[in-house]
C-alpha positions in Angstrom: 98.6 69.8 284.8 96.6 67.8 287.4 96.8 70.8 289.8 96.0 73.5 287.3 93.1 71.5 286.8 91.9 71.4 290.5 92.5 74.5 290.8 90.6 75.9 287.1 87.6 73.5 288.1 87.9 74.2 291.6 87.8 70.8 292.8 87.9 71.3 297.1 87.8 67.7 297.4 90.5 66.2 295.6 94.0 66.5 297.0 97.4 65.6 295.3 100.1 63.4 297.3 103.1 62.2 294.9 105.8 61.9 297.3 103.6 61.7 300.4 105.5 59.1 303.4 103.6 56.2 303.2 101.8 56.5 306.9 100.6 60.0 305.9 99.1 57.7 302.7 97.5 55.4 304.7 95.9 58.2 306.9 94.2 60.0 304.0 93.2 56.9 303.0 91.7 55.2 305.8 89.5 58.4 306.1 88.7 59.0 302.6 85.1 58.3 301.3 86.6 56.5 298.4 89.7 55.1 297.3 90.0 55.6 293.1 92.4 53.1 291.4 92.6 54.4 287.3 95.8 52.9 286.7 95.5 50.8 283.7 99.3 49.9 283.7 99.3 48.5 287.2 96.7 45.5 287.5 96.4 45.3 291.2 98.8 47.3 293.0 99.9 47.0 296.7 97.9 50.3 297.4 94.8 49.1 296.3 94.9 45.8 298.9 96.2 48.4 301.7 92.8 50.8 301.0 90.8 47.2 301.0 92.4 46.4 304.2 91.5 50.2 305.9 88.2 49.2 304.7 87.6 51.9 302.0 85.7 51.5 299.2 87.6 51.2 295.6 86.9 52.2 292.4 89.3 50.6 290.3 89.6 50.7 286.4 88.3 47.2 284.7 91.7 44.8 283.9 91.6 41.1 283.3 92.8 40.9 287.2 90.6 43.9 288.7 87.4 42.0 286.9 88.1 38.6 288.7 88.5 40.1 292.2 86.4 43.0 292.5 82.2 42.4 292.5 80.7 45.5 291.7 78.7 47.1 294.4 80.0 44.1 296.9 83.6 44.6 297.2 84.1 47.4 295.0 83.1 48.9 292.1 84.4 49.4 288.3 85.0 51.3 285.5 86.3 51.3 282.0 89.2 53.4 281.5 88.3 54.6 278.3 84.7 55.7 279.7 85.2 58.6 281.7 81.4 59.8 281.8 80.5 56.3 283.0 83.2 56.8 286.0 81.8 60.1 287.0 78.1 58.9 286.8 79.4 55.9 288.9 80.7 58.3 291.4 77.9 60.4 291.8 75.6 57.4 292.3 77.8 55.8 295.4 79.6 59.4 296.9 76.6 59.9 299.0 75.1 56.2 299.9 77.2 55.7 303.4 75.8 53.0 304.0 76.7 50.8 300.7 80.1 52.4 301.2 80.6 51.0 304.6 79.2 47.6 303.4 81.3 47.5 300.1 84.4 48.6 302.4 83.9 46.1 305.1 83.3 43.2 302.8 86.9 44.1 300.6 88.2 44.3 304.4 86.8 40.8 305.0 88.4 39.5 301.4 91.8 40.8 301.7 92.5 39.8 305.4 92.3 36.4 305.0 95.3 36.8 302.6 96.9 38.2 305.5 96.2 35.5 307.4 99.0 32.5 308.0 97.0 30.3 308.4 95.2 30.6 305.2 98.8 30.7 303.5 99.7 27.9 304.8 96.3 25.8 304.3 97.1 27.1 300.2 100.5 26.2 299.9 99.6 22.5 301.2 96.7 22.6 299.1 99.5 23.1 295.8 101.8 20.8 297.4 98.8 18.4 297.6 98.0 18.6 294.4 102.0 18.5 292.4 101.9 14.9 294.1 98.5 13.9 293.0 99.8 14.7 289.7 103.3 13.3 290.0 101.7 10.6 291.4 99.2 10.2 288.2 101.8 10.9 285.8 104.3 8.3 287.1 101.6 5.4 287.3 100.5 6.5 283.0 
């Protein structure tokens, strides 16, 4: 259905991969202009961090998890699922704009590393551990 509609529309700039290897993935992303995200079953897949990290920009469907991480127009941008004419008007406003692209992409680049970064995971899971003995600690002395 997807192809037939490429292909009746004819849509040159939208490509299909289902069972694409995972570094021939990451190539087409790293070099796309954007990275589109419309699952409304998956709330923030692994794919979406990995476009982040190549520094592409995302357009990802508004969840409850996608609306507390993404900043429209400063580490991404949104859309309602159920608003399709919204999505395309979105598009057509950012496809051209390189440079917003480049600076949403960096700045998703700059957020997701530093969840990459051990140091980070360590400096939260001391931060957690911190805080389960405050409140042991609180709840012992009431």
């Amino acid at each position: 259905m997807c192809r037939d509609f490429i292909s009746s529309n004819r849509l040159t700039n939208v490509e299909l991969h289902p069972w694409a290897k995972r570094q021939d993935n990451l190539k087409h992303i790293r070099f796309a202009r954007i990275f589109l995200f419309p699952s409304v079953y998956r709330e923030f897949g692994g794919i979406l961090c990995e476009a982040m990290l190549l520094k592409t920009a995302c357009v990802v469907a508004r969840n409850p998890v996608s609306q507390t991480v993404i900043r429209p127009g400063e580490n991404g941008f949104l859309f309602d699922p159920k608003n399709i004419p919204a999505l395309v008007d979105t598009i057509k406003q950012i496809w051209n704009d390189t440079a917003l692209l480049k600076r949403v992409g960096e700045q998703a680049h700059k957020e997701v590393l530093r969840y990459n970064d051990i140091d980070f995971f360590v400096q939260q899971v001391q931060d957690i551990a911190r805080d389960i003995k405050r409140e042991g600690s609180k709840t012992l002395r009431d």
